[in-house]
Each structure stands twice: as C-alpha cells, then as structure tokens.
PAZAPA-4460 file (N, C-alpha, C; in steps of 0.05 Angstrom, whole numbers, plus 32768, in hexadecimal, padded with zeros to 4 digits):
% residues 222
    n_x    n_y    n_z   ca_x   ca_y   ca_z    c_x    c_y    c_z   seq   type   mol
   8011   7FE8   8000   8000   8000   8000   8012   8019   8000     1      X     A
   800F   8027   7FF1   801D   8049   7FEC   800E   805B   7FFE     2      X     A
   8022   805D   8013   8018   8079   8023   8004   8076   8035     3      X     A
   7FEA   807D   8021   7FCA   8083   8038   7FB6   8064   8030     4      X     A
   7FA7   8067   8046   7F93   8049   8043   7F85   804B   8028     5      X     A
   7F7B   8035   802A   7F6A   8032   800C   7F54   8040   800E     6      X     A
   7F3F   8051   8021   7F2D   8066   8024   7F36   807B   8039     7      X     A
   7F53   807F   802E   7F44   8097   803A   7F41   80B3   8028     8      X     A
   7F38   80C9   802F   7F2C   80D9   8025   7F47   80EE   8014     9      X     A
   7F5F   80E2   8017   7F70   80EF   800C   7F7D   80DD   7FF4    10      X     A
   7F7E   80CA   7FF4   7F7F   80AE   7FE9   7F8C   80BA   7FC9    11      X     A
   7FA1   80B7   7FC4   7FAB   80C0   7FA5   7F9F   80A9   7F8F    12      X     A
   7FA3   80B8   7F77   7F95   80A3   7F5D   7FB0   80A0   7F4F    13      X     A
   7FB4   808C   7F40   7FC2   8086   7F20   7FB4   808D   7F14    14      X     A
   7FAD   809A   7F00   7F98   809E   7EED   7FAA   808A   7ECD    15      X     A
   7FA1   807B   7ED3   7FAF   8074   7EB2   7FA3   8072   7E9D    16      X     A
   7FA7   8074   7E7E   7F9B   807E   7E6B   7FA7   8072   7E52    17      X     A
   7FA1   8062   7E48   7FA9   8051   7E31   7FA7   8060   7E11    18      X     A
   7FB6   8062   7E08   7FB5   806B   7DEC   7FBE   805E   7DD6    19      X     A
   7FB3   806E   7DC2   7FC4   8059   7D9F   7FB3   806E   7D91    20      X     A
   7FC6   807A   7D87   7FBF   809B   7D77   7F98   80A4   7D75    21      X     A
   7FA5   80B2   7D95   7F8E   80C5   7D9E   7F99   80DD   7D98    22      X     A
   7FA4   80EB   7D84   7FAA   8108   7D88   7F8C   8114   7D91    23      X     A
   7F7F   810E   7D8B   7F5D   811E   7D84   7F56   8122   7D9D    24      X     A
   7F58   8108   7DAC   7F4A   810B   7DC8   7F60   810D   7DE3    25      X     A
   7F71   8107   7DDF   7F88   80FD   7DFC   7F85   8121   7E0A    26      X     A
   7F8C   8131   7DFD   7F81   8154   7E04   7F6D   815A   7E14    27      X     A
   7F5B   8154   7E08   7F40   8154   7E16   7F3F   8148   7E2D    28      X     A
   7F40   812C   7E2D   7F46   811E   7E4A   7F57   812D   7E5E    29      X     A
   7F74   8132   7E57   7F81   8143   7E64   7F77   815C   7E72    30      X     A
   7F6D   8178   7E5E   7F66   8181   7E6C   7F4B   8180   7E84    31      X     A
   7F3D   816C   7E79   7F29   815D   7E92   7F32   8158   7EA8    32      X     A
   7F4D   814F   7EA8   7F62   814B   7EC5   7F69   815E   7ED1    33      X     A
   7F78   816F   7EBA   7F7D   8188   7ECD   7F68   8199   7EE0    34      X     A
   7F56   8197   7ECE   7F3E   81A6   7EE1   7F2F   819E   7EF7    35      X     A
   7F36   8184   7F02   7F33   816E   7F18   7F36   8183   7F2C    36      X     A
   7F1B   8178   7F3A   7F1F   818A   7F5B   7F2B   8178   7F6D    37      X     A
   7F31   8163   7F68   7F3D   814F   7F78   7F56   814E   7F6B    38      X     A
   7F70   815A   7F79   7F8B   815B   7F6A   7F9B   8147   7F6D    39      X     A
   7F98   8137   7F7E   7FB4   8123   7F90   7FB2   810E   7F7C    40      X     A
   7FBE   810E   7F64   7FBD   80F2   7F52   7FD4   80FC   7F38    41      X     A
   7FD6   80EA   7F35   7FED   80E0   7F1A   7FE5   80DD   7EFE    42      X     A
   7FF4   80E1   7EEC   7FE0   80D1   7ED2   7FF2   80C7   7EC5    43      X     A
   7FF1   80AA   7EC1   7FFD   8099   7EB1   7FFB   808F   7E94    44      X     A
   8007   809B   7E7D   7FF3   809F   7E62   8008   807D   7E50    45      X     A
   7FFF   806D   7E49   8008   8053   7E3F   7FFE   8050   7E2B    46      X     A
   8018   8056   7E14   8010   8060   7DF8   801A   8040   7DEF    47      X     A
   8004   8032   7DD8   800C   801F   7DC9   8017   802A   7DB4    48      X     A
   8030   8037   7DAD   8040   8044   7D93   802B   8050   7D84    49      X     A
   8023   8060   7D8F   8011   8070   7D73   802E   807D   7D5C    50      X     A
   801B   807E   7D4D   8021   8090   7D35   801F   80AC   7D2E    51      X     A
   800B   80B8   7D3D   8005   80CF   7D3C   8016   80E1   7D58    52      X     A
   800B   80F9   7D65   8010   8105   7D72   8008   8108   7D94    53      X     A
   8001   80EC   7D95   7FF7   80ED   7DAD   8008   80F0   7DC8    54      X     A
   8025   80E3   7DBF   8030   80E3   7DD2   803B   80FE   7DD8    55      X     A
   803F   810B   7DCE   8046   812A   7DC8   8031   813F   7DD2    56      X     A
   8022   8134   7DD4   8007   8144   7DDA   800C   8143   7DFC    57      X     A
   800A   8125   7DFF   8007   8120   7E20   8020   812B   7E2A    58      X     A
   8032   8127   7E22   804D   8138   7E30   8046   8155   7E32    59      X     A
   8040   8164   7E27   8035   8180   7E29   802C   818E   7E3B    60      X     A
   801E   8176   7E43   800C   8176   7E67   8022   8171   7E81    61      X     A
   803C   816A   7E76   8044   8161   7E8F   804D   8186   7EA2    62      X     A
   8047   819F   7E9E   804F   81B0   7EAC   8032   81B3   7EB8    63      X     A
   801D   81AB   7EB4   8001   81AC   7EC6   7FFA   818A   7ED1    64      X     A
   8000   817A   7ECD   7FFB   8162   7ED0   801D   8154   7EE7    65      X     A
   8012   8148   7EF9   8028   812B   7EFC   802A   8112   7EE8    66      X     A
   8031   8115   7ED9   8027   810D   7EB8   8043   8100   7EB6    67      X     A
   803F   80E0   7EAC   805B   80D2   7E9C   804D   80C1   7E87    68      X     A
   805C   80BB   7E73   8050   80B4   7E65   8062   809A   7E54    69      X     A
   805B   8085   7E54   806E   806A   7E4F   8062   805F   7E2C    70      X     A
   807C   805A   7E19   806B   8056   7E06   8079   8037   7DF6    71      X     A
   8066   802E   7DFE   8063   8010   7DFF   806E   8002   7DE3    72      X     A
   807F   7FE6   7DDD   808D   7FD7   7DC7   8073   7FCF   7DB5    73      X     A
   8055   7FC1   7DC8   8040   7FB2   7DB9   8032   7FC3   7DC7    74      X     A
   8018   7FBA   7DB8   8004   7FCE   7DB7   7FE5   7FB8   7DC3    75      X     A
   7FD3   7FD2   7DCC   7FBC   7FB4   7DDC   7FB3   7FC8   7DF1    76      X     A
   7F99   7FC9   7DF8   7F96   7FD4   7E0E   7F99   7FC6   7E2A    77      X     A
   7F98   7FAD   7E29   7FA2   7F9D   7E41   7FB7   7FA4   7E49    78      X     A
   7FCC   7FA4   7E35   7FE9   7FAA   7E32   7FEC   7FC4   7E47    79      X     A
   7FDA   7FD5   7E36   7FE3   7FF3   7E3C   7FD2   7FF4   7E5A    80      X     A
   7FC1   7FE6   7E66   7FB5   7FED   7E85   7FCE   7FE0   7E94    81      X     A
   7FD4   7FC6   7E8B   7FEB   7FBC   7E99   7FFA   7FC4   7E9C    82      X     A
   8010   7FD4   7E8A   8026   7FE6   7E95   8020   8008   7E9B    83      X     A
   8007   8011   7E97   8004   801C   7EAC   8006   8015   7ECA    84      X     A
   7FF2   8004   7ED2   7FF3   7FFA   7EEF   8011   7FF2   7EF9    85      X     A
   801C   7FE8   7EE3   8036   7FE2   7EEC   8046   7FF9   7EF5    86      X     A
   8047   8017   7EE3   8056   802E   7EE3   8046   8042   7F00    87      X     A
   802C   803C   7F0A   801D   8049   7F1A   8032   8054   7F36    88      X     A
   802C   805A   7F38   803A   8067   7F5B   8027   8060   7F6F    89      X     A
   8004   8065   7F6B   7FFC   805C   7F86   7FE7   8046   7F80    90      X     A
   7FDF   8044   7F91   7FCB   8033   7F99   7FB0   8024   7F8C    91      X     A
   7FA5   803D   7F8E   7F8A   8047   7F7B   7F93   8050   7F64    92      X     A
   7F82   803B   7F4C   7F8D   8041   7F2B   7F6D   8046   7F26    93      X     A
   7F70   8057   7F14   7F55   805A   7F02   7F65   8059   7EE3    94      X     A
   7F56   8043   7ED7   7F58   8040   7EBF   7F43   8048   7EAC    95      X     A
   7F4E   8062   7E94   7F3C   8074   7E8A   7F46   806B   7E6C    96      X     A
   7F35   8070   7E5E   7F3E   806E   7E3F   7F3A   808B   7E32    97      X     A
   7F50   8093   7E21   7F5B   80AF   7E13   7F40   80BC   7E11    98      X     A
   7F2A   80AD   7E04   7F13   80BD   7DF5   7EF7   80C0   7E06    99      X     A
   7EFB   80BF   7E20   7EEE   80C7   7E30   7EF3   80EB   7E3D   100      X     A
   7ED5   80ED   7E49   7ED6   8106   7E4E   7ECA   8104   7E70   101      X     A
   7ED8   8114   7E80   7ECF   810D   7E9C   7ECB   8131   7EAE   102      X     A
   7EB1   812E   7EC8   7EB6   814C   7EC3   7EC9   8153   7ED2   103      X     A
   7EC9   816B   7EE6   7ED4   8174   7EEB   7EDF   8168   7F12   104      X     A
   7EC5   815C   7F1D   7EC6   814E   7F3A   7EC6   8134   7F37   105      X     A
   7EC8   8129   7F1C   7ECC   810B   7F12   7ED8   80FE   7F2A   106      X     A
   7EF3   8102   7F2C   7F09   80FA   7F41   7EFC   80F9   7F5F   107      X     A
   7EF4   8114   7F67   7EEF   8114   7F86   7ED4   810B   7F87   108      X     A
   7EBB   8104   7F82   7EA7   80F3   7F7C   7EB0   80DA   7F78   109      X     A
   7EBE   80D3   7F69   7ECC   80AF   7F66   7ED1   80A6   7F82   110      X     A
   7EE9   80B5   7F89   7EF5   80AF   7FA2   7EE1   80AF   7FB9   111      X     A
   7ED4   80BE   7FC1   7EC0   80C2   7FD4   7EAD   80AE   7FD2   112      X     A
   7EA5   80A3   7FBE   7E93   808E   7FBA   7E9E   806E   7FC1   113      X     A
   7EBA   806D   7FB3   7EC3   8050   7FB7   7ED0   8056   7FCE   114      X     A
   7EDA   8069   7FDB   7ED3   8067   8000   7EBD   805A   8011   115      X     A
   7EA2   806B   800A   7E8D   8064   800F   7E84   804C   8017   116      X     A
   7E81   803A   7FFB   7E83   8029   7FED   7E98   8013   7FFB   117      X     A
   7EA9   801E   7FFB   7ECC   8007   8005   7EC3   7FF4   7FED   118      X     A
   7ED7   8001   7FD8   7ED3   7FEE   7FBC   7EF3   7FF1   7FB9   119      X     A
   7EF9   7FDB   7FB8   7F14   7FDB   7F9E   7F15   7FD7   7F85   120      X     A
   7EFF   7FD0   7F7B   7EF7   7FC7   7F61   7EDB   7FDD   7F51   121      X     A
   7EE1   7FE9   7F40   7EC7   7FF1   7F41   7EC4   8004   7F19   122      X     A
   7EAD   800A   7F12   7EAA   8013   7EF1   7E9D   8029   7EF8   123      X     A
   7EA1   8041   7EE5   7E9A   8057   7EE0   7E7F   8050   7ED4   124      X     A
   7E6A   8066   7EC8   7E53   8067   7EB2   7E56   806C   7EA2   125      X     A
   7E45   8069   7E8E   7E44   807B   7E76   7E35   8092   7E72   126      X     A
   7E38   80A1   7E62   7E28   80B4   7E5B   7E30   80BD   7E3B   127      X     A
   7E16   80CA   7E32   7E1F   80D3   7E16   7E0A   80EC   7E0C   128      X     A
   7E1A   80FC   7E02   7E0D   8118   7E06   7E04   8117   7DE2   129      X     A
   7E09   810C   7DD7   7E0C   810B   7DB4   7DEA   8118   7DB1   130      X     A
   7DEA   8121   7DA2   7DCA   812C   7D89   7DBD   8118   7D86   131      X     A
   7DC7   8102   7D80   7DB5   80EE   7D72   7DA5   80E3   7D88   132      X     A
   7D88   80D6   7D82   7D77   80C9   7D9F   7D7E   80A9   7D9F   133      X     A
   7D88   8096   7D89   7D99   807A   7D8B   7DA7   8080   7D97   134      X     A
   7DBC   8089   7D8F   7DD5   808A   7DA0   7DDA   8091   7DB4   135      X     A
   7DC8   80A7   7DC1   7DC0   80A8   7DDE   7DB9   8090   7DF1   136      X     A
   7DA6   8084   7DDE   7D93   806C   7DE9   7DA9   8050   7DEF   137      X     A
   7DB9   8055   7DCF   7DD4   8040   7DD2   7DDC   8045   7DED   138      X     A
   7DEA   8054   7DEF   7DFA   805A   7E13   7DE5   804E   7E25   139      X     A
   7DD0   8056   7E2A   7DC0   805C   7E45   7DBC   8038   7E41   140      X     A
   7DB0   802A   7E31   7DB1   800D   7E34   7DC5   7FFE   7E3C   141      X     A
   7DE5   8001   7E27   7E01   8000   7E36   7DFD   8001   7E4F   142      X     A
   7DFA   801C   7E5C   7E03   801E   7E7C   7DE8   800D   7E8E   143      X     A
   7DD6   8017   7E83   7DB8   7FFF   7E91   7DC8   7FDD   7E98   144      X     A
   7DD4   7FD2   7E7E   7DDF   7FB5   7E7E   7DF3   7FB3   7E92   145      X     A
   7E0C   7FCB   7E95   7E1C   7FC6   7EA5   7E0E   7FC8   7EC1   146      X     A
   7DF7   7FD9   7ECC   7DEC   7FDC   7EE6   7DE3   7FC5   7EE9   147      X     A
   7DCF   7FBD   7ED6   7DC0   7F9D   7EDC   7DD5   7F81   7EED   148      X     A
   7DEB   7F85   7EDF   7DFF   7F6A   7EDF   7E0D   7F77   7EF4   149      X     A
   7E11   7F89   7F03   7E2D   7F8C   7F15   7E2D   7F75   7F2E   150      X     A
   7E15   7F73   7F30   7E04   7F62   7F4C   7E15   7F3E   7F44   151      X     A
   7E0B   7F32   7F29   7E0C   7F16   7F24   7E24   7F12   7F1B   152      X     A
   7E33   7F1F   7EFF   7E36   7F27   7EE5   7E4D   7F34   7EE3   153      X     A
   7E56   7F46   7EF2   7E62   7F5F   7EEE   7E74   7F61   7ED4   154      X     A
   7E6C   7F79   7EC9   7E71   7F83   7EA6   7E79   7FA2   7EAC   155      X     A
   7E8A   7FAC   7E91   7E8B   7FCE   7E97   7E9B   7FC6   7E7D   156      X     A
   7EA0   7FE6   7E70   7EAE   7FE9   7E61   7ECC   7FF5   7E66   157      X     A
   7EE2   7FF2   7E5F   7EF8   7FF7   7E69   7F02   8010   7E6A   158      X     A
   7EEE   8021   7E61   7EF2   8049   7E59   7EF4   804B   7E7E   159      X     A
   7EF3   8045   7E8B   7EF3   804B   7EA9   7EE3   8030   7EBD   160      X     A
   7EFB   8029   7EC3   7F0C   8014   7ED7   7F15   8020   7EE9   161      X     A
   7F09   8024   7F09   7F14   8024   7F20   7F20   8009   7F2D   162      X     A
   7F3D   800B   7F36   7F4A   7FEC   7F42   7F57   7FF6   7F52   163      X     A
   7F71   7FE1   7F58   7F82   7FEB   7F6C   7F94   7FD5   7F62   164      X     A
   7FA6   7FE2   7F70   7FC5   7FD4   7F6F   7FC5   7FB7   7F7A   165      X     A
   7FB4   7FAF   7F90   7FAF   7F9B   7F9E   7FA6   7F8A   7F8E   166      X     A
   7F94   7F91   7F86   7F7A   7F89   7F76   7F81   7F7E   7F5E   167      X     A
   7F8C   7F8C   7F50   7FA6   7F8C   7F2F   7FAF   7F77   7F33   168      X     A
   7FC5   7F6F   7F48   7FDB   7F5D   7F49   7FCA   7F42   7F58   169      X     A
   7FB5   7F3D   7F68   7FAE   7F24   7F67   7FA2   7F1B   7F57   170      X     A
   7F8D   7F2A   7F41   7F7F   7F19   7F1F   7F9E   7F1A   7F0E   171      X     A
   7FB1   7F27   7F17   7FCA   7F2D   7F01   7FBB   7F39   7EE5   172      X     A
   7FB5   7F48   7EE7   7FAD   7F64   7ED7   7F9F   7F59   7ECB   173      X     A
   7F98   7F6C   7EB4   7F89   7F5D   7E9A   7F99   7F4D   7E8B   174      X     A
   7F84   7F37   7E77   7F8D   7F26   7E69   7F97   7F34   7E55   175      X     A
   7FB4   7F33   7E43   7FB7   7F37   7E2F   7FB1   7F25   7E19   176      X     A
   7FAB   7F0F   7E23   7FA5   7EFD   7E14   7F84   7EFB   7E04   177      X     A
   7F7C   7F14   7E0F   7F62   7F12   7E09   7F53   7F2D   7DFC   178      X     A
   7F52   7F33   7DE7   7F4D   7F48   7DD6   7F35   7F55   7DCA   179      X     A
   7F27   7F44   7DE0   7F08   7F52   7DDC   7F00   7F4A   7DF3   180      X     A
   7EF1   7F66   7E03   7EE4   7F5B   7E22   7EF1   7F5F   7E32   181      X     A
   7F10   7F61   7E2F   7F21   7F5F   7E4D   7F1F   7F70   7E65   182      X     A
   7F08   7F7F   7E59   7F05   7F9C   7E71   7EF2   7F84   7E85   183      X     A
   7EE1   7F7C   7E75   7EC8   7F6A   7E86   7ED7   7F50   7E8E   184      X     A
   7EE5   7F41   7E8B   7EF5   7F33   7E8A   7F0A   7F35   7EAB   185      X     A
   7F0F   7F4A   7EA6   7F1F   7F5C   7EC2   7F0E   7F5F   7EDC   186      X     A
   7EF8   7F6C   7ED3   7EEB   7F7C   7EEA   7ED5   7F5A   7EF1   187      X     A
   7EDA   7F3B   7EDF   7ECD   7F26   7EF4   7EDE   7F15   7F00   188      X     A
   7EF2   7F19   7EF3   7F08   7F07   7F06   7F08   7F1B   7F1E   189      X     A
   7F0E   7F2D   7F25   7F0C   7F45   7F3D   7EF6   7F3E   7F51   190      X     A
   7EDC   7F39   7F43   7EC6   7F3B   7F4E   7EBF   7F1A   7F63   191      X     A
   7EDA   7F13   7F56   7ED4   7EF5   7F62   7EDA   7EF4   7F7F   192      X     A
   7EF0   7F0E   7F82   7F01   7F11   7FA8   7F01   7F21   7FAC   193      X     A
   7EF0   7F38   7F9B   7EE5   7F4D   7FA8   7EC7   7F5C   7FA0   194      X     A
   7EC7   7F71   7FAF   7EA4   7F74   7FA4   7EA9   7F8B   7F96   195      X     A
   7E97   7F90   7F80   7E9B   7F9C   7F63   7E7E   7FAE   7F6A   196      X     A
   7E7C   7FBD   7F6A   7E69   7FD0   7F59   7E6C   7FEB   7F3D   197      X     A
   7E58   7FF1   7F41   7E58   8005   7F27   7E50   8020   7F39   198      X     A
   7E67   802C   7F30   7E62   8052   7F3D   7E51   8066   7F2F   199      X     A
   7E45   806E   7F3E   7E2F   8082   7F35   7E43   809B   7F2E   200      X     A
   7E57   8093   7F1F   7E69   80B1   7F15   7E69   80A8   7EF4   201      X     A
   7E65   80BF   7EE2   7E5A   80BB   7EC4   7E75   80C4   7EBD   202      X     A
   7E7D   80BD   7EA6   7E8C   80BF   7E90   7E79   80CA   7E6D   203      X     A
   7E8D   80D0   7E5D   7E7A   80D6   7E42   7E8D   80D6   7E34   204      X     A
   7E82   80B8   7E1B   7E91   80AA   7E14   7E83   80A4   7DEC   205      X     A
   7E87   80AE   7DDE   7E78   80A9   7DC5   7E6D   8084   7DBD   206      X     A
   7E5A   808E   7DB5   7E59   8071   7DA3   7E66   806A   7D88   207      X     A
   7E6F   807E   7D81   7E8A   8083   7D69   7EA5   8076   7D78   208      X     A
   7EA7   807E   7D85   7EBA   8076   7D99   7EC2   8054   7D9F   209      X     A
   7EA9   8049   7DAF   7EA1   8031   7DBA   7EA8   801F   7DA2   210      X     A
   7E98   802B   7D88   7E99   8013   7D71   7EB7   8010   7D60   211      X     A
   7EC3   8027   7D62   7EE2   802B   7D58   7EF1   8013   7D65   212      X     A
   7EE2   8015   7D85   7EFB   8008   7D98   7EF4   7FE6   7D9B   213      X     A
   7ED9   7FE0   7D90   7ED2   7FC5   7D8D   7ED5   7FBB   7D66   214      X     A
   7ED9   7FC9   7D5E   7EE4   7FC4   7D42   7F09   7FBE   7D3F   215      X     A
   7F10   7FCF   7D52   7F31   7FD4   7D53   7F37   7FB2   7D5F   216      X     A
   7F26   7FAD   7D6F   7F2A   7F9C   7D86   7F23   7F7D   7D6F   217      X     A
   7F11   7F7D   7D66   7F13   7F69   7D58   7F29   7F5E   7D42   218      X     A
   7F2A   7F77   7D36   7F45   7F76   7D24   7F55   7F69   7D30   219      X     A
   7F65   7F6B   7D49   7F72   7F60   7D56   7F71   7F42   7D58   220      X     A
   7F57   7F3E   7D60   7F4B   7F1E   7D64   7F52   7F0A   7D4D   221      X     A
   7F4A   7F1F   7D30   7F44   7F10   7D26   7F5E   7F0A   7D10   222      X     A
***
C-alpha cells in the first residue's frame, strides 16, 4: 500500500489512459484533468506506437499535469492498462480510455463514492450528449445492461475502470490474450474476491467511438 489507506478521503489516483493515435481526443481528456477539483493524482498515458501526434500532445501537459507517458514495443489495450498499472505510483488506478470526456468533480465524486461504498473494484457510466435520439437510446440501453448485471454478471466497458494495485496483481491484470471483452473479462475475475459495483459517476463517450473500438478490436481477433 502507497502512503494513505484504501478510503481515505485523501487517497491519490493513477489515472491511466491508453492510446494508439488519439491526436483528436488525448487533449480534450487532458484538459478534463486539469480542471479536476480533486488534485492529488498522476496520469499515466500508455501509448501503443501511434503514428500520429499523440504522444507529443500528451507531453505538452506535463507543465500542468504529473503526467509520464510510456510508449509501448506492441500495441493492445490490455497491453497498454497493464503497463500502465505497472508504471502507477499509487494505489488507486482509474483506467480511462483517450476518447472519453469526464467533468470537472469526476475525480472527487469517484473517490468519495468508492469510499462510501469500500469498493476496490468498480465501472464508471455512460452518457451521450449526441443529436441523434438512437444513439442516445444506444448509450442509455448500454449502461441499463451494465446496471442490470453488476449484481449476477458483472460487465462495463473499459473507457473507465476503477481497480487497485491489490486488486490488479491477484487476477494478474488483464488478459492479453484476449482481444475482445477483456474489460468485462477483468472486472469478473475481480468480482470473484471482491465486490464489484457500478458508480453513479457518468462519463460521455460516442457511439462513433464504441464501434471504432469494437471493429479495431476484432481486426485483431481475426
């Protein structure tokens, strides 16, 4: 254990953040961090070799951010949560994905809750602000499925993964071996020695987004 107990109200985060050419979005996320009313945390950015400018971007941030940024031989988002957790400094990891958007008390709401709570294991929501009334409806069913199953089931999508260092190292992280699912995959091996819920703290996350990252993901598979 690093430092302070696992609830208490000062309790630091890893924030880690997986990439593979996010120039578009890794910014945005960023400055979502900076504007955190809850300051005491790190951000760990675990680039699968992009091509583009992402890593360049996230360095940018390191004079407002505790910001390092590791950029990985193979590529995988397993890959990239794993050596985050590995590179983390404390305790409490929140695992975020680049193309998410979080507000501004994201952090101090999280924390205060899986205090509450006494969760080591635990999934963010969804939300989706988009024009369209499907794609709205897409999300809100998404997150309906992950509330239904946290109880029997437990499911989430891997855009935001609350764990711990504890927690990490007895499932031994995510499967790399597994290239579709591993977020859900993660959060039931966890749920087996510890208790899992879903946090009433929202994220906003496209359905452009979602299908990129289950199309990318199959490529892989297949």
């Amino acid at each position: 254990m690093n430092h302070l107990s696992f609830f208490s109200p000062q309790t630091p985060f890893s924030v880690v953040i997986i990439t593979l050419n996010e120039e578009k979005n890794i910014g945005n996320l960023l400055n979502d961090l900076v504007a955190q009313s809850y300051r005491n945390f790190e951000v760990v950015v675990a680039d699968s070799c992009s091509d583009d400018d992402t890593v360049a971007i996230a360095e940018s941030y390191k004079d407002r951010l505790d910001l390092r940024t590791v950029v990985m031989e193979g590529r995988g988002a397993s890959l990239g949560r794993n050596t985050g957790a590995e590179q983390a400094k404390y305790e409490r990891i929140v695992f975020l994905d680049a193309d998410v958007r979080i507000s501004p008390d994201f952090l101090e709401k999280s924390l205060a809750l899986l205090n509450k709570k006494r969760l080591l294991i635990s999934a963010g929501r969804m939300t989706c602000t988009e024009p369209k009334l499907l794609n709205r409806i897409g999300v809100m069913l998404f997150d309906w499925g992950m509330l239904a199953t946290q109880y029997s089931f437990p499911t989430c999508t891997g855009a935001c993964i609350f764990s711990t260092k504890t927690v990490h190292r007895f499932i031994g992280g995510f499967d790399t071996d597994i290239n579709l699912c591993e977020d859900c995959d993660y959060v039931n091996r966890a749920a087996g020695s510890f208790r899992f819920r879903m946090l009433p703290v929202s994220l906003n996350s496209t359905p452009a987004a979602w299908t990129k990252k289950v199309f990318s993901k199959w490529a892989e598979f297949i």
